[in-house]
N, C-alpha and C positions, 0 to 999 in steps of 0.2 A: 874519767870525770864521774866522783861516786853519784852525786845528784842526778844526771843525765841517766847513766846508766841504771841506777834505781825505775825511772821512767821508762826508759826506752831499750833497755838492751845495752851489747857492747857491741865492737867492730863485726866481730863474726855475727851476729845478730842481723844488723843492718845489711849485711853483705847477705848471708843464705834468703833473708826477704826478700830480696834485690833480683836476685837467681830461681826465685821462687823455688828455692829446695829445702824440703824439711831439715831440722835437725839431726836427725838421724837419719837423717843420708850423707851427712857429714861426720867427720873427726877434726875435733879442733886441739892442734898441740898449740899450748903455751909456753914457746922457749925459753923465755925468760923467766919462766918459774923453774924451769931445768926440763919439763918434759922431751921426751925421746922423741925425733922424729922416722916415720917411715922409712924403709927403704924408698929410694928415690924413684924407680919407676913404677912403683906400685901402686900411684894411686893413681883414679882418673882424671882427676884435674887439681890443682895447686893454685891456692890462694896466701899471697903472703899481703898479711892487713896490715894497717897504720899506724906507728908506737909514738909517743910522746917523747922515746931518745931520740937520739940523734945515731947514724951509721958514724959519723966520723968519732963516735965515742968509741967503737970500734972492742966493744963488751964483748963478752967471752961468748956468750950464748949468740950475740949477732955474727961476729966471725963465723962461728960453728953452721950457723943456719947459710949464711955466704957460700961455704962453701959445699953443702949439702947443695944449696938451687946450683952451681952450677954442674956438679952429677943428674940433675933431676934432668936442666936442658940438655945435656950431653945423650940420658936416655930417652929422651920426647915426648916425654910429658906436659901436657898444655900447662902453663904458670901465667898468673896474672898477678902482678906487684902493683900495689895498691899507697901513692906516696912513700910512705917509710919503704913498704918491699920493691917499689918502683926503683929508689934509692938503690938497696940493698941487692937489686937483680945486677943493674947495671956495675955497682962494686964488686958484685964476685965473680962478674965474666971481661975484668979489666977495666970499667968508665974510673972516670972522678967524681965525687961527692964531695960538697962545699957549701958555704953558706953564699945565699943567694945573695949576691953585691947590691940589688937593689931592695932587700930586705925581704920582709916579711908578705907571703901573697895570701890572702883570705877573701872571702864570701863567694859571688854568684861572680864566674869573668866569662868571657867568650873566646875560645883558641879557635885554630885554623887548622882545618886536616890538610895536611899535604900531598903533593900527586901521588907520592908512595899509598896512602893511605883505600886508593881507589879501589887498589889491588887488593886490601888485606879483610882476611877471612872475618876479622875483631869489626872494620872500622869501615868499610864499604861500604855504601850505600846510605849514610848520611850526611848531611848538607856540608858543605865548605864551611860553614861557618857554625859551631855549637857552643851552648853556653855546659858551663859544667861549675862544682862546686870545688873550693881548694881552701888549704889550710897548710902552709907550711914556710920553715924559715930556710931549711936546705934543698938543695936540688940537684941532677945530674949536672955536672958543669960539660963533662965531656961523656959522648956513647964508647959502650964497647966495640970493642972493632968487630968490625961485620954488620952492628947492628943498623938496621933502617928504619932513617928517620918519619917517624909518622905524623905529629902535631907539634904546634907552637903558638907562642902567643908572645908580644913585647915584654911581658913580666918576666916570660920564662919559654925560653929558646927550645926546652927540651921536654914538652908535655905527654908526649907519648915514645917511645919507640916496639921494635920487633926484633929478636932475635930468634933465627934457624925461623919454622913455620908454626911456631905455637905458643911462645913464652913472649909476654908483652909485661910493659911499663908504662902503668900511668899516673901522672904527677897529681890530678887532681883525685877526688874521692868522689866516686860513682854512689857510694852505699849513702849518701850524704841526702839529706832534705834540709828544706829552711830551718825548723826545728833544730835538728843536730846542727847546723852552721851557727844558728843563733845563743846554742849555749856555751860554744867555743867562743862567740865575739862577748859575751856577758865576761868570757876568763879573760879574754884581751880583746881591746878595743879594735874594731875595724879601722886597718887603713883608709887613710883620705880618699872619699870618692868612692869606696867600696860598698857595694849593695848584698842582699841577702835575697834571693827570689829560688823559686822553687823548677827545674829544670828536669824533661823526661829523659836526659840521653844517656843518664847516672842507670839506668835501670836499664836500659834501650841497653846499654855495654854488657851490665852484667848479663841478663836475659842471654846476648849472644854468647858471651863466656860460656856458661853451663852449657849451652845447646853443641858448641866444641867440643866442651867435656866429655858429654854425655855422646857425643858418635852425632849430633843430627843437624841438620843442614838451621843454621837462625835466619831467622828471619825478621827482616825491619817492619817495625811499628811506628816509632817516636814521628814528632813532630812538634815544630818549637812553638808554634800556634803564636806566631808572633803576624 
């Protein structure tokens, strides 16, 4: 979104804020402009951010990158799929990707971590119940085999998962504030009933991402100050 991003930055932007890691402690490949990506176990942590296609467009660069993430989990390297890479994880280690039967899910919802979640290194140690931000018309319909299931919510069955001990998928956008949700609802209008509210667990996720990354133990912060 040229406007937006004139303002605030793009995905990677919002996402290294998030993680609190400079730019230059990142590389940002752009597949879709054809950029080359890494050897797969090379880096220390993998983020694959949110596109405005769709996986079931099933483009040459989104293939290509499919099947790059599934060498990346094969070598163990921490990956966090971010909606579109949440998509895209679970497509290249076998789910389905579809459009979601009850349409379009946007702003501020609340999912439910599941008892798998209690355990997991991402998603422990906060509340049963979080609000998070989303924006999307597709979703995982079915997980990869293996993978364990982590969250849900009625809109969408499939809000998070885990595969092997480090590559996760998550449906909503963490990197997300009121601002970025509200210049998304100014391009389409918010579903019926849908609100815009501003949520710590977006940052709370990422924060723990890097802290995997990077070798060191995360630690919980958030609180929904409700």
């Amino acid at each position: 979104m040229p406007s937006l991003k004139a303002r605030r930055g793009d995905f990677e932007d919002w996402i290294l804020a998030g993680m609190g890691i400079g730019a230059g402690q990142a590389d940002v490949v752009d597949v879709a402009a054809g950029h080359l990506l890494p050897e797969p176990g090379s880096a220390g942590g993998i983020v694959i951010t949110g596109s405005h296609d769709m996986v079931t467009d099933r483009r040459d660069w989104s293939e290509r990158t499919a099947s790059w993430l599934a060498d990346a989990v094969s070598a163990g390297a921490p990956i966090l799929g971010i909606c579109y890479g949440h998509q895209l994880l679970a497509h290249a280690l076998g789910g389905a990707v579809g459009y979601n039967p009850r349409g379009r899910e946007m702003g501020t919802t609340e999912i439910s971590l599941l008892e798998q979640a209690s355990q997991d290194a991402l998603l422990s140690g906060l509340p049963q119940t979080i609000r998070v931000l989303v924006s999307h018309s597709q979703s995982v319909l079915n997980l990869p085999p293996g993978a364990v299931h982590l969250a849900a919510n009625e809109w969408d069955r499939h809000q998070a998962f885990r595969v092997g001990s480090c590559a996760w998928g998550v449906q909503f956008h963490p990197e997300f504030d009121a601002e970025i949700m509200s210049a998304y609802a100014n391009d389409e209008p918010l579903p019926a009933g849908s609100t815009i509210t501003d949520t710590p667990f977006g940052g709370e996720i990422l924060r723990r991402f890097a802290s995997i990354a990077l070798g060191a133990a995360p630690q919980s912060e958030a609180s929904d100050g409700r």
